[in-house]
C-alpha positions in Angstrom: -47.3 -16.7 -9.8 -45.4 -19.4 -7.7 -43.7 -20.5 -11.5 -42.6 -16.2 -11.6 -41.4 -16.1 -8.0 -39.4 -19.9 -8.3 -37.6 -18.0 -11.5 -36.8 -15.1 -10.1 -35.4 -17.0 -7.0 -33.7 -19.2 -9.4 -32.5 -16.0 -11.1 -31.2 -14.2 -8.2 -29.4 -17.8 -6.7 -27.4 -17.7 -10.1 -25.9 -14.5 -10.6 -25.2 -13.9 -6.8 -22.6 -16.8 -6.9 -22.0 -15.3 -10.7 -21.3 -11.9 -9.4 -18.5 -13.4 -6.7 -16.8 -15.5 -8.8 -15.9 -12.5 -11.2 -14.6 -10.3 -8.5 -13.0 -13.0 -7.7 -11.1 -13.4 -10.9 -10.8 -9.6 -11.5 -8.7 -9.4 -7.9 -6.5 -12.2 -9.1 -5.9 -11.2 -12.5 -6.0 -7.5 -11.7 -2.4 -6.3 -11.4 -1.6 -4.7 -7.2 -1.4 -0.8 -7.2 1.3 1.3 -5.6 -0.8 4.4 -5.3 -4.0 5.9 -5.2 -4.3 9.0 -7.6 -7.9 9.3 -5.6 -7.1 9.2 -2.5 -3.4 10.3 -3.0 -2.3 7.8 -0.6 0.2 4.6 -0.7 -2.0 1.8 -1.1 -1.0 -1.6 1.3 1.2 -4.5 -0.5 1.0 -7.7 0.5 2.4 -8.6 3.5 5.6 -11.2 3.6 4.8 -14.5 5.4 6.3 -15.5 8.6 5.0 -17.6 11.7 5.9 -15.1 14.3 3.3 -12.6 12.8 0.7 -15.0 12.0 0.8 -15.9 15.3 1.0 -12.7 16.7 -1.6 -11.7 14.4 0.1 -9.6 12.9 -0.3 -10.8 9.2 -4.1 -11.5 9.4 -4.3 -8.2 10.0 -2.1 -6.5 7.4 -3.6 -8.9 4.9 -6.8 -7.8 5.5 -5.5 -3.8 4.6 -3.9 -5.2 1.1 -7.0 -7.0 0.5 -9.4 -3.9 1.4 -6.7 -1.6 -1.0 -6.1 -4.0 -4.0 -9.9 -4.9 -3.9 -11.0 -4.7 -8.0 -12.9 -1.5 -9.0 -12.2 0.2 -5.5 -12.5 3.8 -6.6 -15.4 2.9 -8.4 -17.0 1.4 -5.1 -15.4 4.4 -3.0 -17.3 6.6 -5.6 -20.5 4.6 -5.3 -20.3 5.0 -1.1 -19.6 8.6 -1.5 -22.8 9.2 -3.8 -25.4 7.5 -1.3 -23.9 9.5 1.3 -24.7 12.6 -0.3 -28.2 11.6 -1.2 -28.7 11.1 2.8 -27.7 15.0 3.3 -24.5 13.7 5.5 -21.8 15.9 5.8 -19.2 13.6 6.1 -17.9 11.2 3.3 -15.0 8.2 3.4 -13.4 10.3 6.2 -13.7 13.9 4.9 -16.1 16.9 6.4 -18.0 19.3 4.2 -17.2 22.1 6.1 -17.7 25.8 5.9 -17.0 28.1 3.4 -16.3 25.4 0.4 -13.5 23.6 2.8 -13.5 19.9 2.8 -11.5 19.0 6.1 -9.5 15.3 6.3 -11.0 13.7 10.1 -8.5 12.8 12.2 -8.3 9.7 14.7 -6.8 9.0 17.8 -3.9 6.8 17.3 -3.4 4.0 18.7 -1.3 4.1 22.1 1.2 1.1 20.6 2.0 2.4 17.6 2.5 6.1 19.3 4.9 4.3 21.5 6.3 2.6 18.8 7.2 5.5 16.4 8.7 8.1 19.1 11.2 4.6 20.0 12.3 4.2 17.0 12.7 8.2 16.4 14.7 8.5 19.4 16.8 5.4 19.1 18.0 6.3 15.4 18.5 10.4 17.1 20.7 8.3 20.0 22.8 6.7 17.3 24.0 10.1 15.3 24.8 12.1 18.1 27.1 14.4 16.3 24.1 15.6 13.9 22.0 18.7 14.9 18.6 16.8 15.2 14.8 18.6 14.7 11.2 17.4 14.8 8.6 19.4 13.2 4.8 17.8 13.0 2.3 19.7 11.2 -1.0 20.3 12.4 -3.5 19.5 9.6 -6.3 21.7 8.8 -9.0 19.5 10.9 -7.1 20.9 14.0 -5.9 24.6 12.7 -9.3 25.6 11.1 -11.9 23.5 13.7 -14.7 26.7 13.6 -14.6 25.3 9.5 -16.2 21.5 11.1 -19.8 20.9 10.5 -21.6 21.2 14.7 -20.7 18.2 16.9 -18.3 16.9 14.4 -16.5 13.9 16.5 -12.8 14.7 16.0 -10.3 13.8 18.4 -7.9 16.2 19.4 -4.6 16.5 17.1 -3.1 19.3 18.6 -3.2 16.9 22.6 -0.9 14.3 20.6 1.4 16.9 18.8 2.1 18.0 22.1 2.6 14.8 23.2 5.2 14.1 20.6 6.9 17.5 21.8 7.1 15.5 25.3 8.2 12.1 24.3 11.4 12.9 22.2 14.4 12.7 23.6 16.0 15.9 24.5 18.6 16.2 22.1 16.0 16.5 19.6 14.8 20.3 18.6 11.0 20.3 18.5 9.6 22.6 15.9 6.1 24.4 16.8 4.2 25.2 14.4 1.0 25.7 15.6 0.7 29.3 16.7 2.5 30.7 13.6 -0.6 28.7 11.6 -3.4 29.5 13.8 -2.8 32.8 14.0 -2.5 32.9 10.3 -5.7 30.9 9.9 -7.9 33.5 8.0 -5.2 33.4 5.5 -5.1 31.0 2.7 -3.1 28.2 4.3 -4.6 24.9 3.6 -6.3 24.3 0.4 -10.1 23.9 0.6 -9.7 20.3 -1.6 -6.7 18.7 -1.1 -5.0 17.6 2.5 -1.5 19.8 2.3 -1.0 23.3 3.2 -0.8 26.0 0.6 2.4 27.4 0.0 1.5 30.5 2.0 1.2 27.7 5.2 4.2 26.8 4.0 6.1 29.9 3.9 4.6 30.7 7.2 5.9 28.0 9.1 9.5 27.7 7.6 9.5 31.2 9.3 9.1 29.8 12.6 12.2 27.3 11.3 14.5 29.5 11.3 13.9 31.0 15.1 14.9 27.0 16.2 17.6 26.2 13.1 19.2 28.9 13.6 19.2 30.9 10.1 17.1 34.3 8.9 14.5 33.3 7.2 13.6 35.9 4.0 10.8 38.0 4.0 7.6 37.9 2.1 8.5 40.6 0.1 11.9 38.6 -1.1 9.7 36.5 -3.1 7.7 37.3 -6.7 4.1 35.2 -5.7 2.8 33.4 -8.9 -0.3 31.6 -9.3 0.2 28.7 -12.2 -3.2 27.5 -11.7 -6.3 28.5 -10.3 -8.1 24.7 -11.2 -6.8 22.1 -8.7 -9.2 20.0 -7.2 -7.2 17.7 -4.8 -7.1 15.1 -3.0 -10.1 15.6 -0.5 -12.3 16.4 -3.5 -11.9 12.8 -5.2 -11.8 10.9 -1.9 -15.1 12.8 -0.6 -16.9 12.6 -3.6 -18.5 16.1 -2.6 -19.1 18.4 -5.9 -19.8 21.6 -6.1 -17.2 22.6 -4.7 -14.5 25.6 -5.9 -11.3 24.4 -7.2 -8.3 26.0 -5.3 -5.0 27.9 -6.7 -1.5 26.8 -6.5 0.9 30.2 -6.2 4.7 29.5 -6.3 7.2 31.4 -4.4 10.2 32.5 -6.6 13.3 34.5 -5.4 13.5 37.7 -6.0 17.7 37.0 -5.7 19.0 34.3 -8.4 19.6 30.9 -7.0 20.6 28.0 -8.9 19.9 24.3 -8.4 20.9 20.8 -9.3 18.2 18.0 -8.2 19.1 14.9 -8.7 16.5 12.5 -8.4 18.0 8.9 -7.1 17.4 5.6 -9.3 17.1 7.9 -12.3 18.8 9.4 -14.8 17.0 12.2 -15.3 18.6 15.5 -13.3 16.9 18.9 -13.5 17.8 22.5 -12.2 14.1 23.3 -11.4 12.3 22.5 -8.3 8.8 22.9 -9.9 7.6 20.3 -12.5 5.4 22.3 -14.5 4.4 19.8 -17.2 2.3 17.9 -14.2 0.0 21.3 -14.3 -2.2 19.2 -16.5 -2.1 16.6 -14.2 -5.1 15.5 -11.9 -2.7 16.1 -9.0 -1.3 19.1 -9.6 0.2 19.5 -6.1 3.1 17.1 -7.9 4.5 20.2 -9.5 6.7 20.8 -6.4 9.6 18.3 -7.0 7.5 16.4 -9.6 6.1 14.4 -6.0 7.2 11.8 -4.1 10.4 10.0 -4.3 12.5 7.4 -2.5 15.7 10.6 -2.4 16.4 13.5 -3.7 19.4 15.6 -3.4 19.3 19.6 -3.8 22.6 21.3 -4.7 22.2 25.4 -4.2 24.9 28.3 -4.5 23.8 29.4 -1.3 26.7 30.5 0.9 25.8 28.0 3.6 28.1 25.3 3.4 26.2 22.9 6.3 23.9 20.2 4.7 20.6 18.7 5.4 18.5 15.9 5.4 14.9 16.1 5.5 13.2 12.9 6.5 9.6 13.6 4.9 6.3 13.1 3.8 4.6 15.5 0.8 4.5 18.3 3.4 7.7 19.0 2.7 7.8 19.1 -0.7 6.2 22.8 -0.9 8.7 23.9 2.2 11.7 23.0 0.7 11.9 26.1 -2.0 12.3 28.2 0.6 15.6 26.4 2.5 17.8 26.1 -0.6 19.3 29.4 0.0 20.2 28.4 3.7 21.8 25.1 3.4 24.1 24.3 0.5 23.0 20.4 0.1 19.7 19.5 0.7 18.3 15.7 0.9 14.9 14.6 1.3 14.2 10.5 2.2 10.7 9.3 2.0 10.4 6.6 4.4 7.2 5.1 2.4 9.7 4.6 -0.8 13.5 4.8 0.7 15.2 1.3 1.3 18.9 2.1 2.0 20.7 2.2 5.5 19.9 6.0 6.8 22.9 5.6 9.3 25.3 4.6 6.7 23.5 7.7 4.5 24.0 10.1 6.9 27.6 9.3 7.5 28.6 8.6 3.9 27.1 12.1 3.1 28.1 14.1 6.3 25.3 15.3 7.2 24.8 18.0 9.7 21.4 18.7 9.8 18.6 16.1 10.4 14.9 17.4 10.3 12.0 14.8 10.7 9.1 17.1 8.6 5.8 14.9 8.7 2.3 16.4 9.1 -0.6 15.4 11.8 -2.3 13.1 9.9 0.6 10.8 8.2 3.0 10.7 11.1 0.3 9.3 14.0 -1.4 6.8 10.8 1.9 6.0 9.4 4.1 2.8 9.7 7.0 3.5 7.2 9.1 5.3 10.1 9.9 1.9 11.3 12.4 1.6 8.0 14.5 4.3 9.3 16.3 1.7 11.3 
């Protein structure tokens, strides 16, 4: 018996070193990731060396992030955490809620007070700098806030809508401040967020580009203006792979189309590949099909319309805005869209170059208050 149990320690002393050493070499020769398709998030790169943030702390810390996001096998780990959960009857996996009526709901945290501080500077710094552009701020509230009688009892979510408002009170005054909220909340038996993915459906969408046009000053069309087709009724988003919750119902993606013909040029930037559609429907058979509106995220695009509008706009963005944007081209006559995550060019310079007259700052709850990349906008 002492001969067995001196094996099997011997056993166990071997392949625990064993097991380290090829993670080990697995994260070295494992090649970095830009994105998650799972979680459907930018994943952390390493951080650039310098002795004022070591000391600061300031590169321990991001270091720690790209290690944590280029770790070897993550998903499958993610996936592993997710399935123990489940088997404990919790109702709350890698950050998502199984909520009522099939709705998996992304938590949201409080952010910190710094990095609040920190983004509405740098927003109102950059607004102080173009002072001939027409300037607006429009922060989506995510579903966790909108739809809160969806949260399993007790759930401990902090409250999104407090720091929206917040926002609203921090920027300078010569930025607009688009609310949102109402025109969604009171819309919130309506299909506006998806049950399995973390963006509003394109009825949310169309919704709150209605309230748009009461602050930007155009008529926004009517519901009835637009044919509503659904291209798929199979998407399982975002939420559903991060959660690792089954048994869930897939949601439908419905496209707004003109009833009036417009026409479009969208040029995507660093490619050479121009299209006149604003829906990529070859990416319906894609695992993340909410990429059919402008084929997903990119560093710029540029929308040219035959709308009558002359004045142009830039859209400084995350992938909320990406289902909005359809319904501006016939009120603007350029549209440009920067994401701040991707973009590496002088906005200032942009702006300028471009004459923009417009300058809308389109970010929902959750990216904007977890988000770093606005600090490139300077």
């Amino acid at each position: 018996m002492k001969q067995k149990d001196k094996a099997y320690k011997r056993i166990m002393a071997t392949m625990l070193p064993a097991y380290i050493v090829i993670l080990l070499v697995f994260n070295i020769i494992t090649s970095d990731r830009t994105f998650s398709e799972m979680e459907n998030r930018v994943l952390e790169q390493a951080p650039s060396f310098n002795i004022g943030q070591l000391l600061h702390g300031n590169f321990t810390t991001n270091y720690e992030k790209y290690i944590a996001d280029q770790f070897a096998f993550r998903d499958f780990w993610i996936g592993i955490k997710s399935y123990s959960e489940r088997i404990l009857g919790k109702k709350d996996s890698n950050g998502v809620y199984l909520g009522r009526d099939g709705y998996l709901l992304q938590n949201f945290n409080k952010p910190k007070e710094d990095d609040f501080k920190n983004n509405i500077d740098i927003i109102n710094s950059f607004s102080s700098s173009i002072p001939e552009v027409n300037k607006y701020f429009m922060l989506v509230p995510n579903a966790v806030e909108i739809l809160k009688d969806k949260l399993p009892p007790y759930a401990p979510v902090s409250d999104q809508l407090a720091f929206i408002n917040k926002v609203e009170q921090s920027l300078s005054t010569d930025i607009k401040f688009i609310d949102v909220y109402n025109a969604l909340y009171s819309k919130k038996d309506d299909y506006i967020f998806y049950k399995t993915d973390h963006h509003w459906t394109t009825k949310g969408a169309y919704y709150s580009y209605k309230e748009m046009g009461n602050t930007m000053d155009f008529i926004p069309k009517e519901e009835s203006d637009f044919n509503v087709e659904q291209i798929t009724d199979s998407f399982f988003g975002s939420l559903y792979s991060k959660s690792g919750f089954k048994n869930i119902a897939p949601d439908a993606i419905n496209l707004y189309i003109p009833k009036s013909e417009e026409e479009y040029n969208i040029d995507f930037y660093g490619t050479d590949k121009p299209t006149t559609s604003l829906y990529s429907m070859d990416n319906i058979s894609k695992k993340d099909k909410y990429t059919i509106f402008l084929g997903g995220n990119h560093p710029l695009i540029k929308i040219t319309t035959n709308s009558n509008d002359k004045e142009k706009l830039l859209i400084i963005k995350d992938s909320y805005a990406n289902s909005i944007v359809p319904f501006l081209t016939g009120h603007y006559r350029e549209i440009y869209m920067v994401d701040l995550r991707y973009y590496d060019g002088n906005l200032k310079e942009f702006i300028e170059s471009n004459s923009i007259d417009n300058l809308l700052f389109l970010y929902n709850g959750n990216t904007f208050f977890d988000d770093r990349s606005i600090e490139n906008i300077m």
